[in-house]
Kinemage of the C-alpha trace (Angstrom):
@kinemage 1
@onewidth
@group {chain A} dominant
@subgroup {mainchain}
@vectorlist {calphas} color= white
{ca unk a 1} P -59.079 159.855 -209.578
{ca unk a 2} L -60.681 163.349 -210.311
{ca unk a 3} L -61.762 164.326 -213.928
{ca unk a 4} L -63.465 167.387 -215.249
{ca unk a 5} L -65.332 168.702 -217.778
{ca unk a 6} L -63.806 168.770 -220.813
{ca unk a 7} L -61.681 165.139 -219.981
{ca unk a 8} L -64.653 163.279 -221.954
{ca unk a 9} L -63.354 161.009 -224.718
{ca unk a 10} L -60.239 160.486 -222.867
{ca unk a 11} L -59.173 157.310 -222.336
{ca unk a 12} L -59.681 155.103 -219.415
{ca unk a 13} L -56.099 153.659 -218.905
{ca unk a 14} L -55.846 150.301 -216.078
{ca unk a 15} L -51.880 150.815 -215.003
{ca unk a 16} L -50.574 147.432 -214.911
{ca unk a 17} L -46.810 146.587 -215.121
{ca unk a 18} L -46.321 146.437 -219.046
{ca unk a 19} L -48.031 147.513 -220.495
{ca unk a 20} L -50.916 149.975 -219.376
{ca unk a 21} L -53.863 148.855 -221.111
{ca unk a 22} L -56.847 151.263 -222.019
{ca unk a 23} L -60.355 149.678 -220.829
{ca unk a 24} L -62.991 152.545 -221.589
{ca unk a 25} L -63.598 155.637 -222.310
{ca unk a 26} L -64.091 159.024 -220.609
{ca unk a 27} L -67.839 160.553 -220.163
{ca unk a 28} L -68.294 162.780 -217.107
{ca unk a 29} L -65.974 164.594 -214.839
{ca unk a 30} L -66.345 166.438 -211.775
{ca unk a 31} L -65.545 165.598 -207.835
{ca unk a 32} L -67.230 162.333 -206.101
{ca unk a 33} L -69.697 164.368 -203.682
{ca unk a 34} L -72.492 162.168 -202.771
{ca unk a 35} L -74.987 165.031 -201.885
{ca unk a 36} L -74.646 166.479 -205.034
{ca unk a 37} L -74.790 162.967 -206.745
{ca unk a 38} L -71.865 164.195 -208.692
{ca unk a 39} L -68.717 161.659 -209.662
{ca unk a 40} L -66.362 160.902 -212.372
{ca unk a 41} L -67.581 157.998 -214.947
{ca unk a 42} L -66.526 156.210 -218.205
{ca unk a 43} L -68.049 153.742 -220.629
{ca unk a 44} L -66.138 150.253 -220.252
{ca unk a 45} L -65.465 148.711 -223.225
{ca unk a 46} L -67.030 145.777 -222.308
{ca unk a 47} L -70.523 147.708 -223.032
{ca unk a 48} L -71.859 146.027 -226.046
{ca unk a 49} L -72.953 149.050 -227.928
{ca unk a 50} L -69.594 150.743 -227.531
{ca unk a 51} L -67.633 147.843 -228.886
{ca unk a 52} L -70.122 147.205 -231.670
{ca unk a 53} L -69.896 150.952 -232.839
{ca unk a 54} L -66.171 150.439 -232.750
{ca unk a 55} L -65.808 147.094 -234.101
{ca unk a 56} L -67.899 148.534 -236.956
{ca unk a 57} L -66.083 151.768 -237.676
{ca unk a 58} L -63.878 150.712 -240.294
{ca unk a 59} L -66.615 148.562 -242.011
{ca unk a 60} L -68.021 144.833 -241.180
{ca unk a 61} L -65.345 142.108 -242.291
{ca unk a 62} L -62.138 144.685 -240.860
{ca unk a 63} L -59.417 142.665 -239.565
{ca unk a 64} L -56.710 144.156 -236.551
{ca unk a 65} L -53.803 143.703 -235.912
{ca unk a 66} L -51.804 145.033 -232.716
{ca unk a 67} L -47.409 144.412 -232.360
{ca unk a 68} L -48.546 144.557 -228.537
{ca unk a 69} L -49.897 141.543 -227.236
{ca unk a 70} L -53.367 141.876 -225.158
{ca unk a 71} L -53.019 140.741 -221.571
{ca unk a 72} L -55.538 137.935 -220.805
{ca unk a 73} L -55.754 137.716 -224.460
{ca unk a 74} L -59.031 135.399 -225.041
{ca unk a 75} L -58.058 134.159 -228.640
{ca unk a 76} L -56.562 136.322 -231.266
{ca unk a 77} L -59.721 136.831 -233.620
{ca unk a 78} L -59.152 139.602 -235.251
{ca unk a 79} L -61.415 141.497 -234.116
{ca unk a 80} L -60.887 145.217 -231.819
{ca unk a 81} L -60.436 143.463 -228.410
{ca unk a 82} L -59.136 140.342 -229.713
{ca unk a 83} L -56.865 141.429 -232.345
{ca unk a 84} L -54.085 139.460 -233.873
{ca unk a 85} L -50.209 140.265 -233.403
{ca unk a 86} L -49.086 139.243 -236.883
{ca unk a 87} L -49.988 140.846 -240.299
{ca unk a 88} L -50.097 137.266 -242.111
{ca unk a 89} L -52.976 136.314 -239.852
{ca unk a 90} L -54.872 139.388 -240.685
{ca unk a 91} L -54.130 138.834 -244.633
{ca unk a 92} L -55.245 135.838 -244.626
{ca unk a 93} L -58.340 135.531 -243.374
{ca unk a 94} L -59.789 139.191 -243.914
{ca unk a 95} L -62.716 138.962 -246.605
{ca unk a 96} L -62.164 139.884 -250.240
{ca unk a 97} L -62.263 143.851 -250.474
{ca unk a 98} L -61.436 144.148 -246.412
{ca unk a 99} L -59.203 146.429 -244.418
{ca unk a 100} L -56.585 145.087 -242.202
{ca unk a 101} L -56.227 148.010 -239.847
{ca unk a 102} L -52.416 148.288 -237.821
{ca unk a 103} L -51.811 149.806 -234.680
{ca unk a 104} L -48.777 151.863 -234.734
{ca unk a 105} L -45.612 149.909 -234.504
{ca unk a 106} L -42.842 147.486 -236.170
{ca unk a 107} L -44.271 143.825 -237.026
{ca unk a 108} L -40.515 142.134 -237.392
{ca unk a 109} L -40.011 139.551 -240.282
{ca unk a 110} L -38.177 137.619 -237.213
{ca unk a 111} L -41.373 137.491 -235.325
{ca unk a 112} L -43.035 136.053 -238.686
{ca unk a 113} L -44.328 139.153 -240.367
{ca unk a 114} L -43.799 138.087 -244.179
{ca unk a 115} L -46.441 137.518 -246.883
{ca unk a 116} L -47.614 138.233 -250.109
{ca unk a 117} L -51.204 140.480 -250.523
{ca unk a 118} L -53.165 139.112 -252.836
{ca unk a 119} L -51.676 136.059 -253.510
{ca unk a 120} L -55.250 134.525 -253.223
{ca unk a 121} L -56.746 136.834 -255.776
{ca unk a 122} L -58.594 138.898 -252.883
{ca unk a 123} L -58.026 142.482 -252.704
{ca unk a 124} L -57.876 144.372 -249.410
{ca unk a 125} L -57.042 147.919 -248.019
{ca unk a 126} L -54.137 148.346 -245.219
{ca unk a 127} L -54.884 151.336 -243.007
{ca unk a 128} L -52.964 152.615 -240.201
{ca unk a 129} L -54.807 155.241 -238.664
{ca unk a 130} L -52.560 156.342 -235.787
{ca unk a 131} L -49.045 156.655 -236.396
{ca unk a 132} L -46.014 155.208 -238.629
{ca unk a 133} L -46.075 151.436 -239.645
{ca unk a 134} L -43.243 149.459 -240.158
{ca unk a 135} L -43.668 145.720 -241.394
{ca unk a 136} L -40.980 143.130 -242.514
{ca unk a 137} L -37.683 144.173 -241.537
């Protein structure tokens, strides 16, 4: 695929059937032309630096949660690239004074999205930073 300038920090989407799943991020554009030693290129998320610096970003201890389930999931963790899929799971195990962070979306009280914050006496922060957030009905 051909990228230019000006494309960096775009994501790096892998089309599969349902969903597409983003696996990196955007650095250099410009035409494959091997005399030049010019060619497109990303960061992969797998780099450890880059998922450190975004596992970090909302502060150490943040718990995720994504509706969408991650293909090839490895274990729900909470964690950026092994987030959970159910609010309750998030609640309950992020650390006193956490965020629980929610992708954009409707967590269901059918698919087991009910709970009571605080019911443990920890306090926590719920952020959505992209997008409207629908949980429990």
């Amino acid at each position: 695929m051909d990228t230019r300038g000006a494309n960096s920090g775009s994501p790096i989407i892998w089309r599969t059937p349902s969903p597409d799943f983003t696996v990196g991020i955007h650095t250099n554009g410009g035409c494959g032309d091997p005399v030049a030693g010019t060619s497109n290129a990303g960061t992969s998320f797998e780099v450890d630096a880059l998922e450190i610096a975004i596992r970090d970003f909302h502060g150490s201890g943040a718990k995720y949660v994504d509706v969408v389930p991650q293909p090839n999931n490895p274990g729900q963790a909470g964690e950026v690239f092994r987030h959970y899929v159910h609010v309750p799971d998030a609640v309950s195990n992020v650390p006193n004074n956490g965020r629980v962070i929610l992708v954009k979306g409707t967590y269901t009280k059918a698919a087991g999205n009910t709970f009571t914050a605080g019911a443990d006496g920890k306090a926590m922060t719920f952020l959505a930073p992209v997008g409207t957030v629908i949980i429990g009905n």
